[in-house]
SERO-4910 file (N, C-alpha, C, O; in steps of 0.05 Angstrom, whole numbers):
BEGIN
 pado doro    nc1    nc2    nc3   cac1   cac2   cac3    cc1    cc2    cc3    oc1    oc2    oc3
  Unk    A   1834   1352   -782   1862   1354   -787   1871   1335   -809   1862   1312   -814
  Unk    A   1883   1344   -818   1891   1330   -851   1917   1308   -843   1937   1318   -831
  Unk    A   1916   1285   -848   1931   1263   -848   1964   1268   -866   1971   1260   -888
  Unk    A   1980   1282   -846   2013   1281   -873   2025   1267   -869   2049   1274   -868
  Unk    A   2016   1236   -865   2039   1216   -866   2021   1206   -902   2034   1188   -911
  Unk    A   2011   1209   -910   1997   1201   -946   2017   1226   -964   2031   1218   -983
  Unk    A   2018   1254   -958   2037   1269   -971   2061   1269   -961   2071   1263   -940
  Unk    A   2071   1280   -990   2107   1285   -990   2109   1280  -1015   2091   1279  -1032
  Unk    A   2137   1274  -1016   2141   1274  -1042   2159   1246  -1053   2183   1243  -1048
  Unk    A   2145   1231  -1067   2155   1216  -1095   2183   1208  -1094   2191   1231  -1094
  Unk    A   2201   1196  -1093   2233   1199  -1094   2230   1172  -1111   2223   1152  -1098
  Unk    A   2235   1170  -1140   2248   1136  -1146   2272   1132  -1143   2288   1141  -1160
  Unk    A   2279   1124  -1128   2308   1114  -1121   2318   1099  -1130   2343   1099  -1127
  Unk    A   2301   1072  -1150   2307   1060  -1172   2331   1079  -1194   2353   1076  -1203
  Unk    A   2316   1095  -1196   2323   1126  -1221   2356   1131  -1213   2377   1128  -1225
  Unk    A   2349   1139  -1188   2374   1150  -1165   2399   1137  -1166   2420   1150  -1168
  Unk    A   2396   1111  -1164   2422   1090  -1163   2431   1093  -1187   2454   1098  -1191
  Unk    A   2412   1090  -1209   2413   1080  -1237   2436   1109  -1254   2448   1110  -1276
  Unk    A   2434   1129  -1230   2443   1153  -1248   2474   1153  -1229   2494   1166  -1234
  Unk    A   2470   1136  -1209   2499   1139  -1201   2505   1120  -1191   2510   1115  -1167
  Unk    A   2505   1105  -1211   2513   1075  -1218   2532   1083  -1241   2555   1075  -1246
  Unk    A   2514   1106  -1256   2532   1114  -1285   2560   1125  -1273   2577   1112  -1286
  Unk    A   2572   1140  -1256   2589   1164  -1246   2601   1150  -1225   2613   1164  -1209
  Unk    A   2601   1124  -1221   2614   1109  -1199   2651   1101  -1217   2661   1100  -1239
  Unk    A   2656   1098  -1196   2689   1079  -1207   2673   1056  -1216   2649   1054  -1214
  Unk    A   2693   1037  -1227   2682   1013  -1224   2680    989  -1198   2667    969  -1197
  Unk    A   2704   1004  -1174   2703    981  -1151   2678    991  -1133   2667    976  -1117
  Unk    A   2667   1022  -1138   2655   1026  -1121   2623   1017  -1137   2606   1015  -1120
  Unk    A   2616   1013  -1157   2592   1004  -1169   2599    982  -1160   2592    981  -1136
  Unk    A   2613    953  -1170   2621    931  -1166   2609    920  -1130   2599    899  -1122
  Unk    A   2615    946  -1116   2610    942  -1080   2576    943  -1077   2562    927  -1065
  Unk    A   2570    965  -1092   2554    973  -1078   2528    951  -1103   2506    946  -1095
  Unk    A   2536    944  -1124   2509    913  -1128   2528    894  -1114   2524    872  -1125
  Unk    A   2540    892  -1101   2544    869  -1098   2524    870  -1067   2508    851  -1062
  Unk    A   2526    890  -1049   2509    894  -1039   2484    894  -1034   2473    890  -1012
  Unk    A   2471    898  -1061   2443    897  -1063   2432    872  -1077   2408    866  -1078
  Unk    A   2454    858  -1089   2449    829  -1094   2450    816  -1072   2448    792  -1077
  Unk    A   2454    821  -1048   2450    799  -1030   2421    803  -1025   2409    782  -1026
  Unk    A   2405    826  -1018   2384    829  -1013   2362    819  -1042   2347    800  -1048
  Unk    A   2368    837  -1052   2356    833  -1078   2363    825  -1103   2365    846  -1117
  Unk    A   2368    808  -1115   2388    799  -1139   2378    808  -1167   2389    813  -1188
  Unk    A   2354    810  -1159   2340    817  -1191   2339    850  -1198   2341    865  -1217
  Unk    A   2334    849  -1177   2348    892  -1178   2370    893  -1183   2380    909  -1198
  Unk    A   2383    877  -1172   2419    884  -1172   2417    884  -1210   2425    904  -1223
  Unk    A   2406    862  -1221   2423    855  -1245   2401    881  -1264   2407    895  -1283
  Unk    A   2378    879  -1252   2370    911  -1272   2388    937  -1271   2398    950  -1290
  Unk    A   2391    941  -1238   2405    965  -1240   2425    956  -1248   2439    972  -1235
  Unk    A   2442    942  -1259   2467    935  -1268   2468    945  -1309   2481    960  -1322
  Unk    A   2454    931  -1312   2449    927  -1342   2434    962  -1344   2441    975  -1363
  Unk    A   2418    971  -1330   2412   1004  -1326   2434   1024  -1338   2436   1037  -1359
  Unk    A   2457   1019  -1307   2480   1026  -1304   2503   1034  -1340   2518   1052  -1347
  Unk    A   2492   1012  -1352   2518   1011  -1371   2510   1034  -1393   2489   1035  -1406
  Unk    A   2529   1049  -1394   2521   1068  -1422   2546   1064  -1444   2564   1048  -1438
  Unk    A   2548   1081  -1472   2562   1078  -1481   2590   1077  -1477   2606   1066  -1492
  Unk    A   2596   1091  -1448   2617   1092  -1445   2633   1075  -1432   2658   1079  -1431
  Unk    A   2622   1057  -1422   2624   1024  -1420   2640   1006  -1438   2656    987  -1435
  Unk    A   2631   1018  -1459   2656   1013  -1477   2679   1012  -1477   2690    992  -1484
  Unk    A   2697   1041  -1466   2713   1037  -1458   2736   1019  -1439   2760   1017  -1440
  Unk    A   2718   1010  -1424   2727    991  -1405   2742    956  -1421   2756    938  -1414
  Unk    A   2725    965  -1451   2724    930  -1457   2758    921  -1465   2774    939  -1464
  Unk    A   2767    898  -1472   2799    894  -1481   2792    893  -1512   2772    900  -1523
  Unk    A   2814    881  -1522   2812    883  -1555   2795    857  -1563   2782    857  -1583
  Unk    A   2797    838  -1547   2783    817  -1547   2754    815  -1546   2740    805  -1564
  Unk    A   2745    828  -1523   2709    833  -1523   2704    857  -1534   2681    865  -1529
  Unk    A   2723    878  -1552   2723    895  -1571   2717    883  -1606   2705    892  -1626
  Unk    A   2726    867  -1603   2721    845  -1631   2699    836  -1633   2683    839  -1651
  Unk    A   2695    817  -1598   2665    801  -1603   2644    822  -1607   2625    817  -1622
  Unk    A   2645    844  -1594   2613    868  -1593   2612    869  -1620   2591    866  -1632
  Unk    A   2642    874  -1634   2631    891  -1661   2617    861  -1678   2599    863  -1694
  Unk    A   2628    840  -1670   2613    820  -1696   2581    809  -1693   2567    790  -1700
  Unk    A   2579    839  -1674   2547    828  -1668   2534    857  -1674   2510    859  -1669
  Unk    A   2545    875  -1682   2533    899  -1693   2549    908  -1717   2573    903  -1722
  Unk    A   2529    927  -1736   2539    928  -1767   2561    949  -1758   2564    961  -1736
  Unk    A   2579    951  -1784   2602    973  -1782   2597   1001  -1787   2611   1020  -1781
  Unk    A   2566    998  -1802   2565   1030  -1804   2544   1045  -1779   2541   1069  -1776
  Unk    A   2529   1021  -1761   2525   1026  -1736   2549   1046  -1710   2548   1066  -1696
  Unk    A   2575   1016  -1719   2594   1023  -1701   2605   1049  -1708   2607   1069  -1694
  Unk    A   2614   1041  -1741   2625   1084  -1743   2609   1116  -1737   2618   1139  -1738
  Unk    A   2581   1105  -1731   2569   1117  -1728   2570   1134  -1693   2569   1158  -1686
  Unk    A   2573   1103  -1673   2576   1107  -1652   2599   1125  -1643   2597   1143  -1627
  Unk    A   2622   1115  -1656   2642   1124  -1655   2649   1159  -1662   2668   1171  -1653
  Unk    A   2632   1167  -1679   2634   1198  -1674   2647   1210  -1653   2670   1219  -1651
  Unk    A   2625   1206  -1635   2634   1223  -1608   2656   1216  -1590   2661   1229  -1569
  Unk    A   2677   1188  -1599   2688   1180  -1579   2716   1197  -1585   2716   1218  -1598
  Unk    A   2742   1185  -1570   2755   1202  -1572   2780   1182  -1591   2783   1157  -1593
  Unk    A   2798   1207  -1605   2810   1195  -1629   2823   1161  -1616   2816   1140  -1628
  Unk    A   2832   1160  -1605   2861   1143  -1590   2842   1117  -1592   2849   1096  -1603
  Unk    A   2812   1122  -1577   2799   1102  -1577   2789   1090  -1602   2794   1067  -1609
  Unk    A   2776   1105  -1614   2769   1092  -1640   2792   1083  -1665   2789   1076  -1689
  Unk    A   2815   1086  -1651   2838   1066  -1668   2842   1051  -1649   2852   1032  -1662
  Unk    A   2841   1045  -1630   2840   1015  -1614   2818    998  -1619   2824    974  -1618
  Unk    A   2790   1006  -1625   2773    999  -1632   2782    990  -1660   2787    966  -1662
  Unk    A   2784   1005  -1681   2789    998  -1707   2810    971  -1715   2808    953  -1732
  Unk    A   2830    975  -1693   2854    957  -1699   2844    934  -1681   2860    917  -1674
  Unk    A   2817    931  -1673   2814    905  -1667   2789    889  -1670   2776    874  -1655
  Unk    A   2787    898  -1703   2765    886  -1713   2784    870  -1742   2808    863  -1744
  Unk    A   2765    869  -1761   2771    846  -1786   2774    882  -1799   2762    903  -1793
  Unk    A   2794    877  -1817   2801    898  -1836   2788    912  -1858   2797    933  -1868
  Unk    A   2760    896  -1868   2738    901  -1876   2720    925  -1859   2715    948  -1867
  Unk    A   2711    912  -1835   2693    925  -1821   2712    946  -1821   2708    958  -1841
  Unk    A   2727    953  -1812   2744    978  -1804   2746    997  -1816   2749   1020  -1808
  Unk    A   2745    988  -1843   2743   1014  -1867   2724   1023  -1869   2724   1048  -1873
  Unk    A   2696   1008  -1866   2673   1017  -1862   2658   1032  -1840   2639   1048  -1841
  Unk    A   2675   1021  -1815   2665   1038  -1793   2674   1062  -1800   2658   1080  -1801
  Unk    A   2701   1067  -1805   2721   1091  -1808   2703   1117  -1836   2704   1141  -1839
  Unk    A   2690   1098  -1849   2683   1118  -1869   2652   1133  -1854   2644   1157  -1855
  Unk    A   2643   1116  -1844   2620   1129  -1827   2625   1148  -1799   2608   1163  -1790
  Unk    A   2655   1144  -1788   2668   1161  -1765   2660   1189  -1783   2646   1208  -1775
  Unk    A   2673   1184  -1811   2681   1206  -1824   2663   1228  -1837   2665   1251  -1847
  Unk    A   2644   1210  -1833   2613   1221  -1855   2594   1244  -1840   2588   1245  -1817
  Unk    A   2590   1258  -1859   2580   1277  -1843   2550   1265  -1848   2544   1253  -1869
  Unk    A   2534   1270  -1830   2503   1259  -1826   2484   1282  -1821   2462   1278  -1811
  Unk    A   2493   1307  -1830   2480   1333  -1830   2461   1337  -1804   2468   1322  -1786
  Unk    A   2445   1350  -1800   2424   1366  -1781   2421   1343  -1749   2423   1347  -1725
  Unk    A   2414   1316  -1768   2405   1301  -1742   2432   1280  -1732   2435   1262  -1715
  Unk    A   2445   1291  -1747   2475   1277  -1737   2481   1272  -1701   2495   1254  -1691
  Unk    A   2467   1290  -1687   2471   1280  -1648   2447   1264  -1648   2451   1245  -1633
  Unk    A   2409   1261  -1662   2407   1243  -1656   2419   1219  -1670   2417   1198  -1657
  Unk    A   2426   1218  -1685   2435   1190  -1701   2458   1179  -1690   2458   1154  -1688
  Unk    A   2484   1196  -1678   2498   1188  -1650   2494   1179  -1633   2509   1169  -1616
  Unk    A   2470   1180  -1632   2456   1177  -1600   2446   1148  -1594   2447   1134  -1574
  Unk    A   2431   1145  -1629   2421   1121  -1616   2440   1103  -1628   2432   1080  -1624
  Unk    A   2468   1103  -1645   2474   1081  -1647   2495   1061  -1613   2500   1039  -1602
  Unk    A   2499   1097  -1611   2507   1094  -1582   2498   1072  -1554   2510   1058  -1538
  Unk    A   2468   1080  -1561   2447   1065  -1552   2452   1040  -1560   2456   1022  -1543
  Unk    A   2452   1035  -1587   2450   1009  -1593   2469    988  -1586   2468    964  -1581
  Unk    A   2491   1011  -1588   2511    987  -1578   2524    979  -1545   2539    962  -1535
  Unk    A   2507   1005  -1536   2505    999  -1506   2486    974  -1497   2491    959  -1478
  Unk    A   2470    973  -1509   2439    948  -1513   2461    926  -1523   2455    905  -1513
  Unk    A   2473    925  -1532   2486    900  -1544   2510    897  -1520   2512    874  -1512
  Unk    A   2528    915  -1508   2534    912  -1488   2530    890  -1471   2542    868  -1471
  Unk    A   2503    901  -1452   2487    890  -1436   2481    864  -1437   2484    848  -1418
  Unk    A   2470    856  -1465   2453    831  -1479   2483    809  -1485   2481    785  -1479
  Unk    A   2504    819  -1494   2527    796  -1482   2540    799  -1457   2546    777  -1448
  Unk    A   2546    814  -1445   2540    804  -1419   2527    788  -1405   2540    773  -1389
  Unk    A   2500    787  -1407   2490    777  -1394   2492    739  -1409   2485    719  -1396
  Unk    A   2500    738  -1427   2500    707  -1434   2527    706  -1436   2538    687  -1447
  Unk    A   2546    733  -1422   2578    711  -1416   2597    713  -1441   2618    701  -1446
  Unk    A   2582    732  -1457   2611    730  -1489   2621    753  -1481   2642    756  -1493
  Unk    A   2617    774  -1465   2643    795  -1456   2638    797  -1426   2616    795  -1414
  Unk    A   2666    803  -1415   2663    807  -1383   2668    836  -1379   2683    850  -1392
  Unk    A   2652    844  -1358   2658    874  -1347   2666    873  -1326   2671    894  -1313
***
């Protein structure tokens, strides 16, 4: 007789949280690491920093909207900004140095032909990674 407590099936649940961590409010993410930082703290802060995607962004004030951008280039940021939505990327714009702004704005504007969603994609990325990386040393709060 064949042993089925060795089969089944695989579930990472790491993966699991991490994808609805993304689709949470923010009080109900907020609950539920705060939860798993009691148990486990070092998961908490992976799946945390996991958690953040570009759209994380949105959450930030004009203040830790300034500090992100002086840590990533402007034609990064206009790049990101493609996909966002108009309202935001003039809140964004109006709260940087007047320089970068023209520059982000000319890259919002630019067309980047064929690979233009990946090139969205990863500056998106990038500045989700930069996100994360001040966070975690305390120059923006989420």
């Amino acid at each position: 007789m064949e042993d089925k407590t060795n089969q089944g099936i695989f579930i990472n649940g790491k993966a699991q949280i991490i994808d609805m961590l993304k689709y949470m409010q923010e009080d109900e993410r907020t609950t539920l690491l705060k939860n798993i930082q009691a148990r486990n703290p070092q998961l908490a802060k992976e799946l945390y920093a996991e958690s953040i995607s570009f759209d994380t962004i949105y959450s930030l004030d004009q203040v830790d909207l300034g500090a992100l951008a002086s840590y990533i280039k402007a034609e990064i940021m206009g790049v990101a900004l493609k996909g966002a939505k108009p309202e935001f990327q003039r809140k964004l714009l109006s709260s940087v140095p007047r320089p970068y702004a023209e520059v982000a704005f000319t890259y919002i504007n630019k067309n980047l032909g064929a690979n233009e969603d990946r090139d969205v994609g990863r500056a998106q990325k990038r500045v989700s990674d930069t996100i994360v990386a001040l966070n975690n040393k305390g120059r923006i709060s989420l």
